[in-house]
C-alpha positions as CSV (number, residue, x, y, z in Angstrom):
1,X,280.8,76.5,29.4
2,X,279.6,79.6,27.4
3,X,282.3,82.3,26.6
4,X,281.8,85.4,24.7
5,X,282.0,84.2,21.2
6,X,280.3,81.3,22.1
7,X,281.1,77.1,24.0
8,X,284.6,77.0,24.6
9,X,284.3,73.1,25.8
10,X,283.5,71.6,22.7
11,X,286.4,69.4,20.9
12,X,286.8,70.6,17.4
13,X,287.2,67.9,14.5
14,X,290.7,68.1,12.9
15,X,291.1,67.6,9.2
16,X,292.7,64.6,8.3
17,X,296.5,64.5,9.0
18,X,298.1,62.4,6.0
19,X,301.6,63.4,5.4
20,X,301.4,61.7,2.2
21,X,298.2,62.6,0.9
22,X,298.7,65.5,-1.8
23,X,297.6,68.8,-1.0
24,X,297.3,70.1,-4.4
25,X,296.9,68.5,-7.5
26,X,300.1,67.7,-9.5
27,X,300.2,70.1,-13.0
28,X,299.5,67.6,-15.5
29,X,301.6,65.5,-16.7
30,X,304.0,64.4,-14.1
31,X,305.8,61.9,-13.7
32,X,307.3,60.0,-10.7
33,X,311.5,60.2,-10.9
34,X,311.5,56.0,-9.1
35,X,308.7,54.0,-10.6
36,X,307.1,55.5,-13.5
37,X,303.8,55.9,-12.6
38,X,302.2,59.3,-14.4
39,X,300.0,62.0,-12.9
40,X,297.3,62.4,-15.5
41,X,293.5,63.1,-15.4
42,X,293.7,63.6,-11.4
43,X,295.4,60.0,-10.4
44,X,298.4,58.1,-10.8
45,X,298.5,55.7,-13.7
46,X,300.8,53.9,-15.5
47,X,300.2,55.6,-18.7
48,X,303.4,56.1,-21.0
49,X,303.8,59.9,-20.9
50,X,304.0,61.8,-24.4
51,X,306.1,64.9,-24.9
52,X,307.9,66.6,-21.7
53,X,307.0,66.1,-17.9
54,X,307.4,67.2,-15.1
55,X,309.1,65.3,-12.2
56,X,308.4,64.5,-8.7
57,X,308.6,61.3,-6.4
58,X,305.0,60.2,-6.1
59,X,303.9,59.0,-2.6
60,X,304.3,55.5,-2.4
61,X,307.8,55.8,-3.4
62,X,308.2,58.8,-0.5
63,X,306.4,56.1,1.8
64,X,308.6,53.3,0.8
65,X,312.0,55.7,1.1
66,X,311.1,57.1,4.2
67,X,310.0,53.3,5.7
68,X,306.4,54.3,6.7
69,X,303.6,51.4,5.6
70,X,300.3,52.4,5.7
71,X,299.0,49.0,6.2
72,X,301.3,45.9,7.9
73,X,300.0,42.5,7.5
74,X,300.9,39.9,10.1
75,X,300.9,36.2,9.3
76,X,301.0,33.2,11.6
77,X,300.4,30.0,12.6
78,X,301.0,26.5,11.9
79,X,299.4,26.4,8.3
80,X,301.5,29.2,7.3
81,X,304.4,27.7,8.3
82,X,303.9,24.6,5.9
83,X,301.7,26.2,2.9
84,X,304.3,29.6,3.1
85,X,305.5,29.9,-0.3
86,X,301.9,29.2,-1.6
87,X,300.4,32.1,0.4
88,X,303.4,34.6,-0.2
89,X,302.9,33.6,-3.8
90,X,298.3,34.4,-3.6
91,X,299.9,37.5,-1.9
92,X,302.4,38.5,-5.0
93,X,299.0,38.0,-7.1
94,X,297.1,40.3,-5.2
95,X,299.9,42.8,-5.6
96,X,300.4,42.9,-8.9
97,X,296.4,43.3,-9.5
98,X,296.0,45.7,-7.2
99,X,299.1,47.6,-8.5
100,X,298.1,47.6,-12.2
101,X,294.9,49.5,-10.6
102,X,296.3,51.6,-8.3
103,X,300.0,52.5,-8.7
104,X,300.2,53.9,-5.4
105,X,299.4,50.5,-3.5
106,X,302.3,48.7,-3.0
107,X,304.0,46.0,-0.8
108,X,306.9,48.1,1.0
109,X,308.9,44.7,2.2
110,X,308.6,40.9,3.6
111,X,310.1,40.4,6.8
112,X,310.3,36.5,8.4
113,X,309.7,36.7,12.1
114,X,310.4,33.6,14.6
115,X,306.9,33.2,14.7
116,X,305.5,35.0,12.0
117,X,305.9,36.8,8.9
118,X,305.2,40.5,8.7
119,X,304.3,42.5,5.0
120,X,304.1,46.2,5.1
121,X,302.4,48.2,1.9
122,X,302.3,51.6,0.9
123,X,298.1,52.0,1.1
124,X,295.8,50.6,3.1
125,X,293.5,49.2,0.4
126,X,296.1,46.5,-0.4
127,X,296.5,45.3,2.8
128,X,293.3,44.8,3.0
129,X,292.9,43.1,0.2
130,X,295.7,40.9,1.4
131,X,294.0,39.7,4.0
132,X,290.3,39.2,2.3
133,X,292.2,36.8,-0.4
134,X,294.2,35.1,2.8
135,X,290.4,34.4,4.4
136,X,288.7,33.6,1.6
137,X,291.6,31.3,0.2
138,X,292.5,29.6,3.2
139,X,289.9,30.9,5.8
140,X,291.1,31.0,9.3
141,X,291.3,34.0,11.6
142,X,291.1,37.7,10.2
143,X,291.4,41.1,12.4
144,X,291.5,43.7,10.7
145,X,292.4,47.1,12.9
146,X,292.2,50.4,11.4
147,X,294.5,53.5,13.2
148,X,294.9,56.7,13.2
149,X,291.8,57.9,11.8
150,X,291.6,55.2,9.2
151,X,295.0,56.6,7.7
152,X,296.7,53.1,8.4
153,X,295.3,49.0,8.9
154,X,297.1,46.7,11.4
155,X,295.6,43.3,9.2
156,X,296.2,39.9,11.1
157,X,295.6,36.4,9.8
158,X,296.0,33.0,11.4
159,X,295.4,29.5,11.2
């Protein structure tokens, strides 16, 4: 359908709706009030800041204060249940690699289900990642599902 300015059908592409994804670069440096991590050279490190700050919360402490994961990895099955504190330990690995890296991926929490065991994180890179090293340590069955425009990961592993 043509109107005067021109189709009034067609669906117009949003930008990217990520409530924690900065809008403006941080003045430099800044340092997050929680966890440490420094605003330098255009990302978040964990550099030791010299001389005077400023002070914000960066956003994977928001995420983890406000309880909103970006990527939730659920774990099951019968090999899980007998080899669990060797794949919760390959997991604490991955996260403290992927965290020297990248300060703003981060495992939120670790919550035992009846059946399985769910892991949220603050980025969807590391849950990711958390499921790759689960596959290609222990194969079995990987899903990854990617939501909401590729702003979170629904990861699921079984065997």
């Amino acid at each position: 359908m043509r109107g005067p300015y021109g189709r009034i059908d067609r669906l117009i592409k949003e930008k990217r709706h990520d409530a924690y994804q900065e809008k403006t670069k941080w003045p430099e440096p800044t340092l997050c009030s929680k966890c440490g991590a420094v605003f330098v050279n255009g990302r978040w490190t964990w550099n030791e800041v010299i001389g005077e700050a400023n002070e914000t919360v960066c956003p994977a402490c928001q995420r983890i204060a406000d309880r909103y994961p970006a990527g939730q990895i659920e774990i099951k099955g019968s090999f899980f249940k007998v080899h669990r504190h060797e794949i919760l330990n390959l997991i604490r690995n991955v996260e403290a690699q992927e965290k020297s890296e990248r300060p703003l991926e981060r495992i939120i929490s670790t919550s035992s289900r009846q059946k399985s065991t769910l892991i949220t994180t603050t980025g969807i890179h590391i849950a990711r990642r958390i499921g790759e090293a689960l596959a290609s340590a222990y194969q079995g069955d990987l899903s990854l599902q990617y939501l909401d425009g590729e702003q979170s990961i629904r990861v699921s592993w079984q065997r």
